[in-house]
N, CA, C and O of each residue as an XYZ file, in Angstrom:
684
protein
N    -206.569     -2.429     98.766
C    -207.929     -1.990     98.945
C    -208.174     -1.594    100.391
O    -208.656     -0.481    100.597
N    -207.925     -2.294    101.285
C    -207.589     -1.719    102.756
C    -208.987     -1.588    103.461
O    -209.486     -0.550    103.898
N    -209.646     -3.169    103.485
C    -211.441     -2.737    104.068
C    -210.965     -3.018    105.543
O    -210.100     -3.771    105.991
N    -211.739     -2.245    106.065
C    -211.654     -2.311    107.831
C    -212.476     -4.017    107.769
O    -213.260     -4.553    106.986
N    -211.934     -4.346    108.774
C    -212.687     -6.034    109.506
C    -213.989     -5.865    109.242
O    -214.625     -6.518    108.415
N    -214.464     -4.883    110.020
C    -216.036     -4.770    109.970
C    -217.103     -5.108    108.514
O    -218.251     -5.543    108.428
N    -215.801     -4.546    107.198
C    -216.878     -3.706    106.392
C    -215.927     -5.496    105.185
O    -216.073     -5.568    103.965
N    -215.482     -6.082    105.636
C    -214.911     -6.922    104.563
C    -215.721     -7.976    104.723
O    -215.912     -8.468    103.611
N    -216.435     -8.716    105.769
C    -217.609     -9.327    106.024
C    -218.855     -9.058    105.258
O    -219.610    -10.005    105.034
N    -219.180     -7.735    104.789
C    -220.728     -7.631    104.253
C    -219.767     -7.333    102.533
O    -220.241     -7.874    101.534
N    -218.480     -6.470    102.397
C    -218.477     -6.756    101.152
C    -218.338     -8.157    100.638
O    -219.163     -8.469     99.780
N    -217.350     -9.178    101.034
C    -217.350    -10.269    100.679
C    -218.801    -11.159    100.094
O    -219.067    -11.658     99.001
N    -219.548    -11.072    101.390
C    -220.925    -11.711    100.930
C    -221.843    -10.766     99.595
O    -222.756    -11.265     98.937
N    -221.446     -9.665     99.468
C    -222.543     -8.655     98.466
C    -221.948     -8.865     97.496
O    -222.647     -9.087     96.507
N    -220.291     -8.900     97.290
C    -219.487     -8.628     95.952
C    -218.828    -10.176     95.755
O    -218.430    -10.288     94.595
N    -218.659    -11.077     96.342
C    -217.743    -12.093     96.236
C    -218.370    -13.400     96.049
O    -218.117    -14.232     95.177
N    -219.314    -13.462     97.097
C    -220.069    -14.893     97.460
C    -221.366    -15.044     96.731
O    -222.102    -16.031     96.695
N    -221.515    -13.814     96.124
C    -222.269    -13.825     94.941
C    -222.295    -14.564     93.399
O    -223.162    -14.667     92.531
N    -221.082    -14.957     93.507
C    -220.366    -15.828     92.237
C    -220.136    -16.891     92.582
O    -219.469    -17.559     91.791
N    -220.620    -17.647     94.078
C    -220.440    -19.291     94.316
C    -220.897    -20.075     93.004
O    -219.993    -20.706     92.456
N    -222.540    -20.151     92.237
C    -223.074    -20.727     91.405
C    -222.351    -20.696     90.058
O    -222.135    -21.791     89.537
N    -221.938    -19.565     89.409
C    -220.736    -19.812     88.446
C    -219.398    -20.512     88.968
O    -219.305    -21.734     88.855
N    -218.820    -20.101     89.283
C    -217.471    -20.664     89.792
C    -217.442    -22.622     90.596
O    -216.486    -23.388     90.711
N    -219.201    -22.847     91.061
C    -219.389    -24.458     91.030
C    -219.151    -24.727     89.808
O    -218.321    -25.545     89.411
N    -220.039    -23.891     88.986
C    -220.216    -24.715     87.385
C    -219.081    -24.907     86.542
O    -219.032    -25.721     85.620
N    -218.229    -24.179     86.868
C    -216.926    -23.878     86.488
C    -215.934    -25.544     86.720
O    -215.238    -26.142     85.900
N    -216.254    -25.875     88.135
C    -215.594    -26.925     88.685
C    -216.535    -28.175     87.954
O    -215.924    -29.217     87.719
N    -217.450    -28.136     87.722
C    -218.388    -29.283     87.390
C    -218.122    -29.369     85.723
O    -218.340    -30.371     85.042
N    -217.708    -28.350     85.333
C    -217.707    -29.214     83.956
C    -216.340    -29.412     83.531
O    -216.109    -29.760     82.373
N    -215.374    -29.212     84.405
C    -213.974    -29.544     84.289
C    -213.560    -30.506     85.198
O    -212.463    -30.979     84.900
N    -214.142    -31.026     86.361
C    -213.712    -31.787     86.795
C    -214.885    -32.896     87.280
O    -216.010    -32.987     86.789
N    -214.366    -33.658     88.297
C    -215.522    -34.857     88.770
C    -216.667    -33.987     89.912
O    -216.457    -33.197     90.832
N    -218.018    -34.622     89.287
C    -218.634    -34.212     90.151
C    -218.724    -33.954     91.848
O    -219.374    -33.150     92.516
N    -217.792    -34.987     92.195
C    -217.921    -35.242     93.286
C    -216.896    -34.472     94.604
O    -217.008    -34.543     95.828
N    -215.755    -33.638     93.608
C    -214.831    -32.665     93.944
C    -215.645    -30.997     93.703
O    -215.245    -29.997     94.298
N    -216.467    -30.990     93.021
C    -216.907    -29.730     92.512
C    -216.898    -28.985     93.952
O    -216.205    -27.968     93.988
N    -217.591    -29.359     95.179
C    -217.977    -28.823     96.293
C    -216.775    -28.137     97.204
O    -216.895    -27.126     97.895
N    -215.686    -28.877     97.044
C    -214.878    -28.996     97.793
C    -213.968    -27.760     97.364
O    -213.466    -26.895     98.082
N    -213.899    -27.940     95.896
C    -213.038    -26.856     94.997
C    -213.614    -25.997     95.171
O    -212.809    -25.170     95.600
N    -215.049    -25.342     95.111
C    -215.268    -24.400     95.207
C    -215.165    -23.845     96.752
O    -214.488    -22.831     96.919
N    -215.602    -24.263     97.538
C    -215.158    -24.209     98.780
C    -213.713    -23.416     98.959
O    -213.769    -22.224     99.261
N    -212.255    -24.127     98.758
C    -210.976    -23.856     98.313
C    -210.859    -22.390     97.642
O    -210.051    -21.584     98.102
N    -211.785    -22.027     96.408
C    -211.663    -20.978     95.753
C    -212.515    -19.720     96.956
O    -212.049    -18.581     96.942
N    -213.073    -19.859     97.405
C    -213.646    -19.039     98.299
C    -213.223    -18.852     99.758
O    -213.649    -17.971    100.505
N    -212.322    -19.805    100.066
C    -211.750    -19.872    101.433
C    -210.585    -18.799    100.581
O    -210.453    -17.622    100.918
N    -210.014    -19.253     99.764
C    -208.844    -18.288     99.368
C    -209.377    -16.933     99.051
O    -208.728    -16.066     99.638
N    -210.004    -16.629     98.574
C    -211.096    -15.401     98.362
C    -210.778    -14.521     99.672
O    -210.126    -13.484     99.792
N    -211.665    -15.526    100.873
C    -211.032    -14.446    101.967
C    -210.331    -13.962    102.595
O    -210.371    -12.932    103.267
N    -209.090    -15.225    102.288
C    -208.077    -14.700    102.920
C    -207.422    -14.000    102.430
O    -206.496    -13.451    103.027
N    -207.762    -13.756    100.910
C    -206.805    -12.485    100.027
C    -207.812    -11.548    100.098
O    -207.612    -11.252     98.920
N    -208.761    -10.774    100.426
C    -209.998    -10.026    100.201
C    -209.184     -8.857     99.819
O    -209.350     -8.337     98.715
N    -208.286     -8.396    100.686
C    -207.849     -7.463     99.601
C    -206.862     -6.882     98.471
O    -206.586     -5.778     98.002
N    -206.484     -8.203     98.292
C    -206.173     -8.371     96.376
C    -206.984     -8.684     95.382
O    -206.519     -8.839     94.253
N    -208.238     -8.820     95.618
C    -209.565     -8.710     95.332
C    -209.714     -7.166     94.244
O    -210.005     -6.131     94.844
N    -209.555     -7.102     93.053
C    -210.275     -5.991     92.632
C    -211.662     -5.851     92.520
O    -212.473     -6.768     92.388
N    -211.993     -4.099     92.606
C    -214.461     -4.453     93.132
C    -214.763     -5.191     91.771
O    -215.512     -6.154     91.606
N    -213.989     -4.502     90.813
C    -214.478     -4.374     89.157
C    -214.343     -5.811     88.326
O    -214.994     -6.172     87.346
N    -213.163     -6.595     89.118
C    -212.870     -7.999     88.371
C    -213.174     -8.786     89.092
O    -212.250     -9.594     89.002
N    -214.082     -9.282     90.029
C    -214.374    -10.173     90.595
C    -214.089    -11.257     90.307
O    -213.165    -11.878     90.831
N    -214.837    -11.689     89.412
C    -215.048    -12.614     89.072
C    -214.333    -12.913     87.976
O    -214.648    -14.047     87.618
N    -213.561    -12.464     87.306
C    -212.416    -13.129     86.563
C    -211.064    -13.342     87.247
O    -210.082    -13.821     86.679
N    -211.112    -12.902     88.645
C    -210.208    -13.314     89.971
C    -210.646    -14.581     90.147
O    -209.954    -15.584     89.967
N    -212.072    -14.560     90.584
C    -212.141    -15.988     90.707
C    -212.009    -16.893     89.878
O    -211.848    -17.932     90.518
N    -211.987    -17.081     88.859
C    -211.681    -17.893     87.599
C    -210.344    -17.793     87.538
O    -209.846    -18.916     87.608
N    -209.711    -17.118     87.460
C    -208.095    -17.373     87.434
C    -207.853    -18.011     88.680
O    -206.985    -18.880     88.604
N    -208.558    -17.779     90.259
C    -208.003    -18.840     90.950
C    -208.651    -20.313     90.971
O    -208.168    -21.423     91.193
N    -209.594    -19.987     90.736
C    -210.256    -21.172     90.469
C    -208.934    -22.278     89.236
O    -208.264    -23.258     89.563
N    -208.995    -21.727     88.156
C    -207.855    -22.110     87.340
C    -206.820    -22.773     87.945
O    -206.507    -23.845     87.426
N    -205.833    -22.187     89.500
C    -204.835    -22.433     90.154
C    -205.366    -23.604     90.655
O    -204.930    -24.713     90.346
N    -206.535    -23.364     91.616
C    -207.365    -24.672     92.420
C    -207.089    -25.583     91.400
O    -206.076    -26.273     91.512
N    -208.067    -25.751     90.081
C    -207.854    -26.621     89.242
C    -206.624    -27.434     89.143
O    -206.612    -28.595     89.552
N    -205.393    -26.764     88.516
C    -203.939    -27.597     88.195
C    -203.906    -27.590     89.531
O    -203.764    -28.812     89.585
N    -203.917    -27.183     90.989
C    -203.273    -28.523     92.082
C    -204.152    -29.328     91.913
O    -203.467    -30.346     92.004
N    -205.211    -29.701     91.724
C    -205.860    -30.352     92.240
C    -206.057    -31.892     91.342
O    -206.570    -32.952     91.702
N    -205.314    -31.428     89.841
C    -205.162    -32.520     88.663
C    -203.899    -32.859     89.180
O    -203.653    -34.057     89.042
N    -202.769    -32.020     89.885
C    -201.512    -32.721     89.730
C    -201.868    -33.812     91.033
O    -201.177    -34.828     91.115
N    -202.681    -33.631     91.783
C    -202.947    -34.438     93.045
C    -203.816    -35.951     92.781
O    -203.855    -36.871     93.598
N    -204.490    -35.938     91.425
C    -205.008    -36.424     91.321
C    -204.948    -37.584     89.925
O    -203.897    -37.662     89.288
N    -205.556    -38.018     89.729
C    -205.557    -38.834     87.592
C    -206.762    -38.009     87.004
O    -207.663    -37.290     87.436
N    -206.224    -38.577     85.565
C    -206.706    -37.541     84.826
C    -208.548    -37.498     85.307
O    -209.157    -38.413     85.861
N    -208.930    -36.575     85.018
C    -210.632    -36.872     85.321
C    -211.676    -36.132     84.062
O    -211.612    -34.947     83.735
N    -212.504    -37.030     83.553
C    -213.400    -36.554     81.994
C    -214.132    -34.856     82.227
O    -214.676    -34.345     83.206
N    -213.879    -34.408     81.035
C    -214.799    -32.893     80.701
C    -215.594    -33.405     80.048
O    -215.500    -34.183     79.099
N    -216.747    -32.794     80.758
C    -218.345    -33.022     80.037
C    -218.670    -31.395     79.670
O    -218.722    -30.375     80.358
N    -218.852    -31.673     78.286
C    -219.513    -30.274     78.004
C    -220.476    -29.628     77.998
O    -220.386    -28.461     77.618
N    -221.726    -30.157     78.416
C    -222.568    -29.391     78.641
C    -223.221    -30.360     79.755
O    -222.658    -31.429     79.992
N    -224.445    -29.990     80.468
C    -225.374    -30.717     81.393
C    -226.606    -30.857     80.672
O    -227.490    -31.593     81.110
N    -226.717    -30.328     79.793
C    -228.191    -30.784     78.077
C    -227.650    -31.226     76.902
O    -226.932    -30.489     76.226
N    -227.934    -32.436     76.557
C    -227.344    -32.499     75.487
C    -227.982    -31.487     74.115
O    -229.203    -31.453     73.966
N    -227.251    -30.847     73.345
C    -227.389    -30.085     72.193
C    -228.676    -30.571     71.145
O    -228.509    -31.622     70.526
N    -229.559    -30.041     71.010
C    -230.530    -30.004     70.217
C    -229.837    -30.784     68.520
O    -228.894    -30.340     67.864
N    -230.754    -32.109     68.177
C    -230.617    -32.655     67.211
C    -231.535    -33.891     67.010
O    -232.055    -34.442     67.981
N    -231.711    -34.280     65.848
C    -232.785    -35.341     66.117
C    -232.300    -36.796     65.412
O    -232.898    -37.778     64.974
N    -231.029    -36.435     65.531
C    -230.046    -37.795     65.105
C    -228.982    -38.055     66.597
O    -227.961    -37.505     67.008
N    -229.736    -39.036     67.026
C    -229.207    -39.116     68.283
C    -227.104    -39.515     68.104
O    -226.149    -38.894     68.571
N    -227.156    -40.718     67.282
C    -225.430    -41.282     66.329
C    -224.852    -39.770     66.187
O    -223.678    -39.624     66.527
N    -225.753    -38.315     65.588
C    -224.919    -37.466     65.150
C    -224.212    -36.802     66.307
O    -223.053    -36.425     66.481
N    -225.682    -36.788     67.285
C    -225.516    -36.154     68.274
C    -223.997    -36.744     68.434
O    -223.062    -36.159     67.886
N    -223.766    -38.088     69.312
C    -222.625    -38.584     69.879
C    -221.419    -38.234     69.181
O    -220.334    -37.920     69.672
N    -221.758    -38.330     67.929
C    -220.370    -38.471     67.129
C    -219.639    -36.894     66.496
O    -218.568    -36.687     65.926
N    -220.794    -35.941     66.912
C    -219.936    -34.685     67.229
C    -219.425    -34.439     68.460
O    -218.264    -34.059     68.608
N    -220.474    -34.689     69.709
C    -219.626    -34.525     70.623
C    -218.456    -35.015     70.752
O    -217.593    -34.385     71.363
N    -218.192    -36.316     70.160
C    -216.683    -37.094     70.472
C    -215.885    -36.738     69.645
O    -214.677    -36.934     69.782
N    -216.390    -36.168     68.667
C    -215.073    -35.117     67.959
C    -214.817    -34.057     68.338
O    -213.670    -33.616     68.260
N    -215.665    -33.479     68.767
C    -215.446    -31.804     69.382
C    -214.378    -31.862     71.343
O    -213.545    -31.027     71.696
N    -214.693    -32.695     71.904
C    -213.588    -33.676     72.806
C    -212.446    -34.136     71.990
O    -211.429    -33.627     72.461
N    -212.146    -34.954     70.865
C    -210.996    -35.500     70.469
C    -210.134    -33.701     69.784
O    -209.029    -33.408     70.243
N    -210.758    -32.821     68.832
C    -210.488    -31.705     68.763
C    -209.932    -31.109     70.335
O    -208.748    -31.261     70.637
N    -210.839    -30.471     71.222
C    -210.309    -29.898     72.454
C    -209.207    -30.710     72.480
O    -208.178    -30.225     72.009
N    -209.153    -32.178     73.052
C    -207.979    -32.735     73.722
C    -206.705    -32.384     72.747
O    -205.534    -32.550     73.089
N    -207.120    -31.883     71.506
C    -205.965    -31.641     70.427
C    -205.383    -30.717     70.968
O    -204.160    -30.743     70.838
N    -205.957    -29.599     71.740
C    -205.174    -28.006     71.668
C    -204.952    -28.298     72.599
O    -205.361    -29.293     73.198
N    -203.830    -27.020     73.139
C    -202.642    -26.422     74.427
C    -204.149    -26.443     75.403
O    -205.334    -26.349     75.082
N    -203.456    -26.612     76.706
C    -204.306    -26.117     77.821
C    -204.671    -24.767     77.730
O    -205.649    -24.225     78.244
N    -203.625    -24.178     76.889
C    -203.836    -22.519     77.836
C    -205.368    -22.356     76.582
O    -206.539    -22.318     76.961
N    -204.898    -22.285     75.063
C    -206.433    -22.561     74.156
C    -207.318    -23.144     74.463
O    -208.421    -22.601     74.404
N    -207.212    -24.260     74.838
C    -208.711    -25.131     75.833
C    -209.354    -23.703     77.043
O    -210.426    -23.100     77.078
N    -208.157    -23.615     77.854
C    -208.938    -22.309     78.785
C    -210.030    -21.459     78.213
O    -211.209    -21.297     78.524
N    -209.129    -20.889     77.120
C    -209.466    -19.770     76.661
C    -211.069    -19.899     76.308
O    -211.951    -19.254     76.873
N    -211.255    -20.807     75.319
C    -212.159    -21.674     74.344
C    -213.315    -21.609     75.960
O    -214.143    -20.753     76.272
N    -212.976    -22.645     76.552
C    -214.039    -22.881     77.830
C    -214.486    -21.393     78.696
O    -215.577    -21.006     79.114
N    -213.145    -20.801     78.741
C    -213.959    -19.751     79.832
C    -214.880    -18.904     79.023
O    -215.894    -18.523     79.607
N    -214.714    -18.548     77.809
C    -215.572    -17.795     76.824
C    -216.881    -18.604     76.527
O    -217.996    -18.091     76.619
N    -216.710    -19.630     76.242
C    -218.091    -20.356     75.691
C    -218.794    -20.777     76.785
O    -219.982    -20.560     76.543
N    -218.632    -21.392     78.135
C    -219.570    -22.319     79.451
C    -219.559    -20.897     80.219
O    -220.585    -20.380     80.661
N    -218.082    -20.245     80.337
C    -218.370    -19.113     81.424
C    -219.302    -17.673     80.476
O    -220.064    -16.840     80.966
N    -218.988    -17.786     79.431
C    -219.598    -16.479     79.089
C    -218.471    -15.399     79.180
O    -218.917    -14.334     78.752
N    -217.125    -15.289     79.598
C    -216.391    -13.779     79.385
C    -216.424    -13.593     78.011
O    -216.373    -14.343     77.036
N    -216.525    -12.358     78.194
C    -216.088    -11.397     77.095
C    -214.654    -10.763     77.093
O    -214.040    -10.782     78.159
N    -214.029    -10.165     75.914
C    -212.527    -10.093     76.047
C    -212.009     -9.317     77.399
O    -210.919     -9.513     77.935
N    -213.060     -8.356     77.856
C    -212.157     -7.519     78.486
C    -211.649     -8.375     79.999
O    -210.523     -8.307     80.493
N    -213.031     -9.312     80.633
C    -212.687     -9.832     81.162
C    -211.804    -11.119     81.212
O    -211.096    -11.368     82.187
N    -211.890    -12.006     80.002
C    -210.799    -13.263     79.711
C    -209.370    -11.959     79.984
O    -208.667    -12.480     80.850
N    -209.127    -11.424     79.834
C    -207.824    -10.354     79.942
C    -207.353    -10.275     81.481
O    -206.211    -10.350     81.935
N    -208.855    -10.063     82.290
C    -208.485    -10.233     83.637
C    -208.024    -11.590     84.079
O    -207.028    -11.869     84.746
N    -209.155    -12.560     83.460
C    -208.136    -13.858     83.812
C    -206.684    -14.205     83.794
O    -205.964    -14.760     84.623
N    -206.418    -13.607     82.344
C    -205.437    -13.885     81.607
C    -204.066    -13.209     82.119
O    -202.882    -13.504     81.957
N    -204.520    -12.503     82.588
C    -204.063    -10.959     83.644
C    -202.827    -10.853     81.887
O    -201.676    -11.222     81.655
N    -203.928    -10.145     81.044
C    -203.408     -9.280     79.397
C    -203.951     -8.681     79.577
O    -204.831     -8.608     80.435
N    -203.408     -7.591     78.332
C    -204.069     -6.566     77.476
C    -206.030     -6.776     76.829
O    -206.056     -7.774     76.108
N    -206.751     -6.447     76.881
C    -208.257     -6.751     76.132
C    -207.430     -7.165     74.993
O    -207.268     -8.385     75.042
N    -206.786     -6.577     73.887
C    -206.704     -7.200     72.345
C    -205.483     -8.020     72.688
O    -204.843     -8.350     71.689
N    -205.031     -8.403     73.758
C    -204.082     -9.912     73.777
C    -204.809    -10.986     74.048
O    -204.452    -12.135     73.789
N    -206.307    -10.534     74.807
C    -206.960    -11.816     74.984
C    -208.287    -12.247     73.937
O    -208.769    -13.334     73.620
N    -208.597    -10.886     73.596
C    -209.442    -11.026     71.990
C    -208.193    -12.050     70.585
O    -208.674    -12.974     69.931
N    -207.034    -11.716     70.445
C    -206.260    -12.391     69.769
C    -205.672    -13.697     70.200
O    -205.151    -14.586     69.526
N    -205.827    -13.623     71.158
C    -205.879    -15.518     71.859
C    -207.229    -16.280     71.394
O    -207.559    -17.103     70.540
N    -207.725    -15.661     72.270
C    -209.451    -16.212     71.486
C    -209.365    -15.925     70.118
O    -210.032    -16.870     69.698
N    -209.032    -15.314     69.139
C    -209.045    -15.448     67.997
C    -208.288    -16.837     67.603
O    -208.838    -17.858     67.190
N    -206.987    -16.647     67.815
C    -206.182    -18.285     67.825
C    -206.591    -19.077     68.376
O    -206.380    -20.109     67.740
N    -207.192    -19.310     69.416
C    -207.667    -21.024     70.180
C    -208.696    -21.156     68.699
O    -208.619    -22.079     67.889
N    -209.484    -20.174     68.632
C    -210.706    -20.936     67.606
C    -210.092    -21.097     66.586
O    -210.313    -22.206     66.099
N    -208.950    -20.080     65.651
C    -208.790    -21.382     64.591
C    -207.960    -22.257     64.768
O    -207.737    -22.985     63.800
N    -207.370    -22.453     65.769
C    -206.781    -24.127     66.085
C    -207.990    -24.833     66.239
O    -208.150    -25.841     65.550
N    -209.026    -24.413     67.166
C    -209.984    -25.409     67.091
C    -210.652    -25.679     65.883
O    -211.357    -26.669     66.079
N    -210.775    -25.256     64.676
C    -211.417    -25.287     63.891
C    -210.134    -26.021     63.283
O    -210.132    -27.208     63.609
N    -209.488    -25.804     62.816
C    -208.080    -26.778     62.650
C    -208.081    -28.133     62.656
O    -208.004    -28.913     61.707
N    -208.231    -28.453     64.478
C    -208.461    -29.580     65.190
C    -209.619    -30.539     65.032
O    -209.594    -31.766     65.122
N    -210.861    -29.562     64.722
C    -212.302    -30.094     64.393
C    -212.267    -30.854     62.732
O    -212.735    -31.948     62.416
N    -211.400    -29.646     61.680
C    -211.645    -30.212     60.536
C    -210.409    -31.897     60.373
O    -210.660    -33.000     59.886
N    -209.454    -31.495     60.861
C    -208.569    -32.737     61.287
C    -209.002    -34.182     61.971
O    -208.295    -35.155     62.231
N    -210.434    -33.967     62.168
C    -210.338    -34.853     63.504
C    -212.058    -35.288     62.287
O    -212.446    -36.376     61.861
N    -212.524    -34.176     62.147
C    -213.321    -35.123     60.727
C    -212.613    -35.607     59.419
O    -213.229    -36.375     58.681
N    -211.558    -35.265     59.148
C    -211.329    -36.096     57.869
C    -210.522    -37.523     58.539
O    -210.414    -38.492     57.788
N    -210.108    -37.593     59.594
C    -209.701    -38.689     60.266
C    -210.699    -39.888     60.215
O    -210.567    -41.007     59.718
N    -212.001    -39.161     61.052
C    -213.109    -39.930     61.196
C    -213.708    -40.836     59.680
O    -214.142    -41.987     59.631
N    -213.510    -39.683     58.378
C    -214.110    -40.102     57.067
C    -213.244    -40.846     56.528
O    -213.520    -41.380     55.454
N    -211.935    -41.070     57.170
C    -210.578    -41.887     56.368
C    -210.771    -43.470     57.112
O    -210.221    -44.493     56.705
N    -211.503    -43.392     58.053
C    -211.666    -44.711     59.194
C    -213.237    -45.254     58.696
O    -213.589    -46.378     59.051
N    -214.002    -44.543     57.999
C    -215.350    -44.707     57.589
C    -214.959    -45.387     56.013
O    -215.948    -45.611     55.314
N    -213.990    -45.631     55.580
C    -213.674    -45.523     54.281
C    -212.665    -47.427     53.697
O    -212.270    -47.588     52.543
């Protein structure tokens, strides 16, 4: 990309540092709260020092794939640490149901490959759509639409597995 000194300072902040608030949230629901700051920090210090391997158009599925890298050093450095899936809990008025899907929909995730967990998370908390999970993925759009097609029916797999478990222990 080749930005003069001058002009990599105001793009960074217009095109880059614009995605701090996703890329926290990113760290916060995959890891401990109390690292979120630091990681993101890490993902943005690296940001500048690569600014120009930076594509304008993929921003932000750059940052999620490094963010991703941040992530695995930062588990191999560390013990395991809990995914919380959301910061609201999900609308229901059976509080038992509430819990007892979430802890299946966790015992499901913990069922699948990391790389399907990715997939599954960056689409559903981050919001990509295929073309960008592809940039993450650094694929084809229909290699990462057909991944996401497979993580979900493993997860659905994993989900129906993980309820007839639950109804065989109820029994």
């Amino acid at each position: 990309m080749g930005r003069r000194p001058s002009d990599a300072q105001a793009w960074f902040t217009r095109e880059v540092a614009t995605f701090v608030d996703p890329v926290y949230r990113y760290f916060l629901r995959r890891a401990a709260q109390q690292d979120a700051d630091d990681l993101t920090a890490e993902v943005f210090e690296i940001a500048w020092r690569r600014c120009d391997d930076i594509p304008s158009e993929w921003v932000l599925p750059w940052l999620y794939r490094t963010a991703g890298h941040v992530l695995a050093n930062h588990r191999r450095r560390t013990s395991r640490l809990p995914v919380r899936l959301t910061d609201e809990p999900p609308p229901s008025e059976d509080h038992a149901a509430r819990i007892a899907d979430h802890d299946g929909l966790l015992h499901a995730l913990a069922d699948l490959s990391e790389r399907d967990r990715d997939i599954l998370l960056l689409h559903a908390w981050e919001g990509l759509n295929g073309e960008e999970l592809a940039g993450v993925l650094e694929i084809s759009r229909s290699g990462a639409q057909a991944a996401l097609s497979r993580a979900r029916a493993r997860l659905r797999d994993a989900w129906d597995a993980s309820v007839q478990d639950e109804g065989t222990r109820r029994q």
